[in-house]
Each structure stands twice: as C-alpha cells, then as structure tokens.
N, C-alpha and C positions, 0 to 999 in steps of 0.2 A: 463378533470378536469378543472373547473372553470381558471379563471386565479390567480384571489385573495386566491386561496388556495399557492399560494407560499406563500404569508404572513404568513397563518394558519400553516404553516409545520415551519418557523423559529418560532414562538410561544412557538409552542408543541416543541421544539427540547430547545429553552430559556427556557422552566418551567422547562425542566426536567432537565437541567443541572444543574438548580440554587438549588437543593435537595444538603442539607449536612448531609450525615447519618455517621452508624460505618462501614460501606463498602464502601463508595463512598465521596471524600473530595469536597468542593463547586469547581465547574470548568472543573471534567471530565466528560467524558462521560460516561456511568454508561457498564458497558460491563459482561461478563459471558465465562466460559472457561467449556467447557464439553464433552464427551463422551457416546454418546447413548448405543453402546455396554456395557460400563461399570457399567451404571446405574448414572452418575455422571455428577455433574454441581453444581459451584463456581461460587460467584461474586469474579469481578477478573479487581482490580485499578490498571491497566497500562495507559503507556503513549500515547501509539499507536492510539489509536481511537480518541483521544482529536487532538493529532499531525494532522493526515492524515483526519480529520473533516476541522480542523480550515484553513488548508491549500487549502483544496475543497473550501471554504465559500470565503477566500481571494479571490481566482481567478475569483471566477462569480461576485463578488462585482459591476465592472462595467455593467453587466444587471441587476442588481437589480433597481425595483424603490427607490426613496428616503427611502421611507417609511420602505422599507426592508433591506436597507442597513442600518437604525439605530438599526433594533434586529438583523443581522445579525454580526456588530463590537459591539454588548454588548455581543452577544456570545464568540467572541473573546477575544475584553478582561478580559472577566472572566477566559477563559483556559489557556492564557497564563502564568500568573503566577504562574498554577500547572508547571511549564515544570521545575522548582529548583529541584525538589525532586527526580531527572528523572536524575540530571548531573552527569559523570563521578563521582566515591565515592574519589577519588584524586583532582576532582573539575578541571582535564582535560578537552575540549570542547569537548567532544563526551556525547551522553545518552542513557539510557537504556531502555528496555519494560518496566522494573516495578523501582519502588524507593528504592533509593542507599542509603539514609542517613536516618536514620538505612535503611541495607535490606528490603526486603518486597519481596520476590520472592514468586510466586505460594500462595497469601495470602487467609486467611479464607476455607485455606484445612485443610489436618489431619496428610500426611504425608510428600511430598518434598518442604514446606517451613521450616521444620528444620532439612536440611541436605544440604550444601557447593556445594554438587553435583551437585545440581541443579538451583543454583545461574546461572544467563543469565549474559556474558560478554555483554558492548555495543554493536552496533551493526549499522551497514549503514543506515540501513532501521528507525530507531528513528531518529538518527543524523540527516539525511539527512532532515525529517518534520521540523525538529526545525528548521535547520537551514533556510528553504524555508519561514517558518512563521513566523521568527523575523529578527533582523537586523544582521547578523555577522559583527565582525568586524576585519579589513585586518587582524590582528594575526590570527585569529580563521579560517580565511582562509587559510591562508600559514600553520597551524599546522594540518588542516583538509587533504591537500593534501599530508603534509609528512606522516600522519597517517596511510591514505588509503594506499602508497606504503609500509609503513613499514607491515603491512599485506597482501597485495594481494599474488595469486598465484605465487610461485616462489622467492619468497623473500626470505623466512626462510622454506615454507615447498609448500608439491605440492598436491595439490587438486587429490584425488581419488574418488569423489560417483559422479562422471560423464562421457560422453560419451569417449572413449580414443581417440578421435580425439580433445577436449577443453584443455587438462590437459598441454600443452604449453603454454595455455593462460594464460597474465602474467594480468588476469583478476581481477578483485573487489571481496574480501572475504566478505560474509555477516557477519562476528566478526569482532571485534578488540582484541579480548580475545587471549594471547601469547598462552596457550595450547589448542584453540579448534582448531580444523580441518580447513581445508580450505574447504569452501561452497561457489557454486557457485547458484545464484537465480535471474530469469532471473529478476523478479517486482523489487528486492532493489537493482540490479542494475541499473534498470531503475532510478528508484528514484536518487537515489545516481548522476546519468547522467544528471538527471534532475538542480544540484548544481551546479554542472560543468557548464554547458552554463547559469543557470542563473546567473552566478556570473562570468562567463569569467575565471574560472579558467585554468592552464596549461593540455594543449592535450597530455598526456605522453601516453608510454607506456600501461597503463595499462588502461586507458583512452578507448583508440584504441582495444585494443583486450577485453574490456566489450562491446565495440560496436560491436563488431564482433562476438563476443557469440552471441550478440541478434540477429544481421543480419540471424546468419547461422540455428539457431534453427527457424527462420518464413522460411526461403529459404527453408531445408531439411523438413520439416513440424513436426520436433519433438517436438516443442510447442503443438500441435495436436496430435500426435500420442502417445507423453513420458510426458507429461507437470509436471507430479510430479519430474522428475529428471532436467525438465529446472527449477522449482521453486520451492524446499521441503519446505518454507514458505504458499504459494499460490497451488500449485498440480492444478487449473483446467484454462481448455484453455482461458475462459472468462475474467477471470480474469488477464491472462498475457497480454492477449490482451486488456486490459483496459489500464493498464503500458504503454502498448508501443504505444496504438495510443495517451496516453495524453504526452509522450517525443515526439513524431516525430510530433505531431500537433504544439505546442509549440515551437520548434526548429527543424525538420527536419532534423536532423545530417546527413552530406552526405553519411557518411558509411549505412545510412538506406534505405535511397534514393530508391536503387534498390528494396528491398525488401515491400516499401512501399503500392506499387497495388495489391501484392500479400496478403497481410496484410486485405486490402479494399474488396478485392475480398474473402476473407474466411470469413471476419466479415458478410459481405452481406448474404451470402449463409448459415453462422448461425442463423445471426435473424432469415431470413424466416424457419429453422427447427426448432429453439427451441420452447420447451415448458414450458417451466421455464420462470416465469414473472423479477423474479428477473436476470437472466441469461438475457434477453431481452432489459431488463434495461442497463447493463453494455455494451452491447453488441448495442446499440441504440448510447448508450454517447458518443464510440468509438467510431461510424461511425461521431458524426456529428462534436467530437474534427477535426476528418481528413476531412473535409469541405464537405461528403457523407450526404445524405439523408436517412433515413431508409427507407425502402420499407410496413411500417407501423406503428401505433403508439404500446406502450406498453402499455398491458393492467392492467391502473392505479386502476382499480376502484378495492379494497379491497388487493389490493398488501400489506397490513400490515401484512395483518395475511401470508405472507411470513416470516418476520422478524425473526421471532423467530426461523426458522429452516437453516437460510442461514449464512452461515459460510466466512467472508472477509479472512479469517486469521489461521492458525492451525500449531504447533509444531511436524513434525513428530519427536517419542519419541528414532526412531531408524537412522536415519537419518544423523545424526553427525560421527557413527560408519564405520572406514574404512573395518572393516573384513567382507568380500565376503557372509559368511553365517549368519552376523545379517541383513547387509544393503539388502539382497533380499530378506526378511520381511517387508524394508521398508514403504514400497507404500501403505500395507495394513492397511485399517480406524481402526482394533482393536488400532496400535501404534499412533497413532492420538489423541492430543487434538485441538480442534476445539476452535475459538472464536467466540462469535456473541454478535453484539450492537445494538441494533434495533435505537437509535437515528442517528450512524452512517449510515442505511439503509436508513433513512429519508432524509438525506447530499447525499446520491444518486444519490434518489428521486427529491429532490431539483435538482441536477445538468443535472438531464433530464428536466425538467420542463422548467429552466430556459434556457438551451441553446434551447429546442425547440421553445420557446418564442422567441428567439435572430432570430432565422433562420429563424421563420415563420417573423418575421417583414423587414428582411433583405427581403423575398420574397418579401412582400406589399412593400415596399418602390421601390425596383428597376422595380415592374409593371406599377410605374408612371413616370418613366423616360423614 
C-alpha cells in the first residue's frame, strides 16, 4: 500500500467521525453491537472505541508526518470531549462502556436498555483509555489505586469463572460495580497495567499477582488453548496477544520478562498459519511492538471488506454467572454480543502501516552506518 495512503486512512477515519446523527454524537466513533445467530444488530454510542482509537493515534503520533499528525490530533480532539458523558454517574473518576448521565445502556434496542439489569458498572478496561488519553491528576491517581484495591480479588469477594489455581490471586477485577462478581480478563488487565507504569503508580499486591495471571496463562499456554476463560471480554488468542505484546513492549515488566520469547515465539508461528487478514494484522503489530519482524506482510489490499465481520470486543451474556451449570454455556457464540467499528479497524490498519514505515526506515537508515 502506497505510503501516502496513511494520510487517506486518517481522512476517511476524520469524515466519519465528524457525522452527528440520532445514533452517534459528534466525536465517537460510530460502532454496532450484534449477534448473527440471533438475527440482530444495533447501533451502539459507547465510549470504548473512541477511548481505545484515540489512545492508538496518541502513541504513533511521533511517526506520523507532519502533515498526519495535524488530522491525526483534530481527531483527537474532537473525541475527547465525548469522554464527560462516560464519568462515573456520582462524577467519581472512573468511566463507563456507555453514558451515565442520563443512562444510556444497550441504547436503540427494544429490550435491555429499559431494565436496571442490565445497566454496565464502570469498569478497568474504560477507565484505564481515559485515563492513558488525558491528563490525570495526582487525586485521580491516588483515588484510582485505592479503587482498583477496594475491588480486586479477595477484598470483599473471590473470583470463581476461572482456573482454580488463579482464585488466590489478589488480582484486578474488570468492575468496579459493589455487586458484580469478580472477573478476571487477561486484555483489561493489561490495559489497567498499562496505567500503572505509565504513570509510576504503587507496585502492590494486586499489581504483582495481575502480572502473574498474565505471565502464567502465556507460560501454561492457556491464552491459546482456554483464551475465552483468560479474557470473557476479548475470548480469542490474537487479541490477548495484541494486549500483551503492546504492555511488555512499552514497559517490559520483569514479571514478564521470562514469558516474553515464548510470547514472540507463538505470535511468529501464528502469523505464518493464519488466514485471517485481520487476525494477521493484530498479529503483525504485536510482533513489531516487541521489536520482531513479521515473516511477511499483511495482506492490505481489500482488508475492508474484513471490517464488517471482525469483532474487537463482545459481552459474553453468561459470563458474570458463578453457578457451574450456567457458566459451562459460557464460551458458546449463541450468549455472545459481539462489537465491531469499522473506523476502529482502520486505527489498526493505521497502526500497522505506520509502525511498518518506522522499521522499514529504521532498517534504511542503519544500512548506511
């Protein structure tokens, strides 16, 4: 793909943002919640896509050219000031998937945006985008760390829908919600870890045994073999593996350290099988976050019409449930809402493009030294 189509893709990704319709407010990114078994599919104004967009864009900023880095920060700040409508409904520093002031859960459905039930507590995995994409400040810090402990594992309750060798782990819950369950996910824990070393915060306890989830599920290879029970948010391998090579590229926690080759060495031996462009993609980014070569390019040309079927994101609907005979239903795609953004697939796409840009120059330049 040309090189100047990196520009052409922040464009196309600035038009469509800048649409304010009765489904979509100016600033996010326009997204979709559905189930193909069901026959069903919602437009669907959460915060998530815009969050975990804006924060992709932040980070490649320094390979952009000029030229891309000025549509690149008008995307930005146009998303950021949806992220009010997303804060805690107490105006606490945490945020939600969807907008708290009024509700707006599961919106332009039919039936579980008017029932309590199915109201989403905040949650690590929002929090933790906002916080990565704007400025905290030291309260929002120090209240962010008492938070995570006042729910993790062991605090007040003990995590059950995972392997019984984790359930000690006085690990990161993906709620902050007093009455949901304790969920353990391997990606919003990453993310969440991701907070932690950017911002220096305190190595506690729970700190230590979220790092140690991750370490043991790439060691025992049950990211691979179980990945919907290491991540009921995320369920497939690429994707955890995308989380975890962009925390250990980024910061290399020592707790990782060991498990790191093994990591490099499975992503490698996926690219060359898969078949999924999209899967190639994820699976490309994460080799080259961890300073690896892909063993070939991904095949860019017509990867859109991927978009529409490729799922970042999915609620399994049983998932939450500690009782032995709902949660072994879990895993199965009928309990499954799925999400897909196709603008978010393009922030990708971008983020292959340009880190391949960055390494292929990185080669030119050190063959004349």
């Amino acid at each position: 793909m040309p090189l100047q189509n990196i520009g052409n893709i922040l464009i196309r990704i600035a038009d469509n943002q800048a649409s304010d319709n009765s489904f979509f407010s100016s600033g996010l990114f326009q997204a979709y919640r559905y189930n193909t078994i069901w026959g069903y599919q919602r437009p669907d104004s959460n915060l998530f896509f815009t969050a975990i967009s804006l924060f992709t864009l932040q980070r490649l900023r320094p390979f952009l050219t000029p030229g891309e880095q000025v549509t690149s920060d008008h995307i930005i700040a146009r998303g950021l000031p949806a992220y009010a409508r997303f804060r805690n409904k107490d105006h606490l520093a945490t945020y939600n998937f969807y907008a708290t002031n009024p509700t707006a859960h599961f919106p332009h459905g039919r039936f579980m945006h008017r029932f309590r039930h199915f109201q989403l507590p905040d949650d690590i995995d929002d929090t933790a985008m906002v916080y990565l994409t704007t400025q905290p400040s030291a309260e929002d810090l120090i209240f962010l760390s008492g938070k995570l402990a006042m729910h993790a594992n062991r605090t007040r309750l003990t995590v059950q829908n995972t392997f019984p060798e984790y359930r000690d782990l006085r690990a990161y819950s993906t709620w902050f919600g007093l009455n949901m369950p304790i969920e353990f996910d391997a990606c919003a824990m990453a993310n969440m870890l991701y907070v932690v070393f950017e911002y220096d915060l305190p190595i506690d306890s729970h700190t230590q045994d979220s790092l140690t989830f991750l370490a043991d599920i790439v060691w025992t290879k049950r990211y691979r073999t179980d990945p919907f029970r290491c991540a009921h948010n995320y369920a497939r391998t690429p994707l955890i593996q995308y989380h975890l090579a962009r925390l250990i590229g980024a910061f290399n926690p020592i707790p990782l350290r060991a498990v790191r080759p093994i990591l490099i060495a499975d992503l490698h031996a996926d690219f060359k099988q898969s078949t999924s462009p999209m899967d190639k993609l994820l699976l490309a980014i994460s080799l080259m976050r961890l300073g690896e070569t892909p063993s070939g390019n991904v095949p860019v040309d017509g990867i859109e019409q991927e978009f529409a079927s490729f799922s970042f994101f999915i609620a399994g609907l049983l998932s939450a449930y500690t009782q032995p005979w709902l949660y072994r239903w879990a895993h199965r795609p009928f309990w499954h809402i799925r999400w897909q953004c196709s603008d978010h697939c393009r922030v990708l796409l971008l983020e292959y493009l340009v880190l391949q840009r960055a390494q292929e120059s990185q080669m030119t330049t050190a063959s004349f030294h």
